[in-house]
C-alpha positions in Angstrom: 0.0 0.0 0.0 1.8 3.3 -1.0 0.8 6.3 1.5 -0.4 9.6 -0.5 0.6 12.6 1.0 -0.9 15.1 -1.3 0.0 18.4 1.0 3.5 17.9 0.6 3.6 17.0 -3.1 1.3 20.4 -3.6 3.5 22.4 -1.6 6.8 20.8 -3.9 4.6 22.0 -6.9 4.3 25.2 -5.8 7.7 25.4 -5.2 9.0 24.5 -8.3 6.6 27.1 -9.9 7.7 30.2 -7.8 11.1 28.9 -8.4 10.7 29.1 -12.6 8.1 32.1 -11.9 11.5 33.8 -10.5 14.7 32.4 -12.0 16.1 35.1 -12.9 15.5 37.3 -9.3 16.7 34.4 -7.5 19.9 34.0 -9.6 20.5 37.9 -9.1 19.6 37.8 -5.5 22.3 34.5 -5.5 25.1 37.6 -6.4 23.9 39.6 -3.9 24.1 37.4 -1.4 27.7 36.1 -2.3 29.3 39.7 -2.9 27.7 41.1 0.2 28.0 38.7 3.3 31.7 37.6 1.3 32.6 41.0 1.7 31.3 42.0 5.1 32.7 38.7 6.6 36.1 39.9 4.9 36.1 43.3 6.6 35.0 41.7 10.0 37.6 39.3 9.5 40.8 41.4 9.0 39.4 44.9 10.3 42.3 46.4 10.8 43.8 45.5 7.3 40.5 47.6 6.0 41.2 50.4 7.9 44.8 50.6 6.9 44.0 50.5 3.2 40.9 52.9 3.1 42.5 55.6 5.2 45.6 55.4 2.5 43.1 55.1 -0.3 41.5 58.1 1.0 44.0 60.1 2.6 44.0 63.3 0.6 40.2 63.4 0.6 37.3 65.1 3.2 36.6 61.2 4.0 40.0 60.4 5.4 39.2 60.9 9.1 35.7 59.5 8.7 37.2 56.1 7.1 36.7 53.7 10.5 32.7 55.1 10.0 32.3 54.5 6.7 33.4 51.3 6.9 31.5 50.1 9.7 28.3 52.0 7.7 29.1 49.5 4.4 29.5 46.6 6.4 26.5 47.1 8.4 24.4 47.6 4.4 26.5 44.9 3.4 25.5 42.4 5.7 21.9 43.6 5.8 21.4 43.3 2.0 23.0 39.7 2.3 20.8 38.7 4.9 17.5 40.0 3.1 18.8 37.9 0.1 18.7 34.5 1.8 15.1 35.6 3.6 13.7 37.1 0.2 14.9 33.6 -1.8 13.1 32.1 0.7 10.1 34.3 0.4 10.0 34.1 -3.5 10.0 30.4 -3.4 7.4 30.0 -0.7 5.2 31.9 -1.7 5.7 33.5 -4.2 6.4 37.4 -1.9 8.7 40.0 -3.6 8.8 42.7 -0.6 11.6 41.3 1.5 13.9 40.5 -2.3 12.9 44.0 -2.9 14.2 45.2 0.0 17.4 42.9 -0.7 17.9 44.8 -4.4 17.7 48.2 -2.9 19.8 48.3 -0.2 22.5 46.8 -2.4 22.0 49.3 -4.7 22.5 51.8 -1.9 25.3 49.9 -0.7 26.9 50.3 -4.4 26.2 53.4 -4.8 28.0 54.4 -1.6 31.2 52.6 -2.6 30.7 54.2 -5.7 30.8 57.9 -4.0 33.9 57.1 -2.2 35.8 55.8 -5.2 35.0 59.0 -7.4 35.9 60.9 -4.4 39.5 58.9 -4.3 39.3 59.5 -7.8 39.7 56.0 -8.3 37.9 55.8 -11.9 39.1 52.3 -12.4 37.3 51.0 -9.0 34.2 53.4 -9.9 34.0 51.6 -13.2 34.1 48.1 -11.7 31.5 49.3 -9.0 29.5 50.4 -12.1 29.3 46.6 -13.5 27.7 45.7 -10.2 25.3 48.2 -9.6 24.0 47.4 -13.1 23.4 43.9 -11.9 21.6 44.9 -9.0 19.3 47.5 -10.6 18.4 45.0 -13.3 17.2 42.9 -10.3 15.3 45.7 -8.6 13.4 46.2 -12.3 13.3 42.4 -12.7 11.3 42.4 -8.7 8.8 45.7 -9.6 8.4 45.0 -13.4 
């Protein structure tokens, strides 16, 4: 006799739906979540070697004595739009909710284009540029959530 459990293959179909219904967010919110909570964990982890380097990167700049802030600001955005990835992944497959990957989207683009501000005002076009690349990722997300 084979036991039916028709709850838990209906919940499996609707996962599999929300996860085609939103491939493409999820794969985006996938970057997010990898470049965020890979770079906050790397300025946690070696805090004083970020310090160093920013307040050289910035030292003829207005930012150079706010450095130890504006780090600790990033990594707090950072880890925040890292951690509303993995909760709106969860959301879009459950049930199918785009607030919380919403969320996710803009505060990485925030977070982007904060690092972006400081590496214009370094004058570090090069950095800017590769900043750029990412914050067109994350947009396209954001437009991909609230199209």
């Amino acid at each position: 006799m084979q036991l039916k459990l028709p709850y838990k293959t209906h919940i499996h179909n609707i996962m599999i739906e929300n996860f085609t219904d939103n491939i493409v967010a999820i794969t985006i919110l996938l970057f997010v979540l990898i470049t965020f909570l890979q770079s906050g964990i790397d300025k946690i982890s070696d805090w004083k070697g970020n310090i160093s380097w920013l307040t050289d990167h910035f030292a003829s700049t207005f930012l150079a004595a706010m450095v130890p802030l504006a780090l600790f600001i990033i990594l707090i955005t950072e880890l925040i739009a890292g951690l509303l990835a993995i909760i709106g992944i969860y959301y879009l497959l459950s049930d199918n909710s785009t607030g919380v990957a919403i969320s996710a989207m803009f505060i990485s683009c925030v977070t982007l284009l904060l690092l972006l501000f400081g590496q214009r005002i370094a004058k570090d076009y090069q950095g800017a540029l590769t900043i750029t690349c990412y914050f067109i990722v994350t947009i396209f997300g954001l437009y991909v959530l609230t199209a």
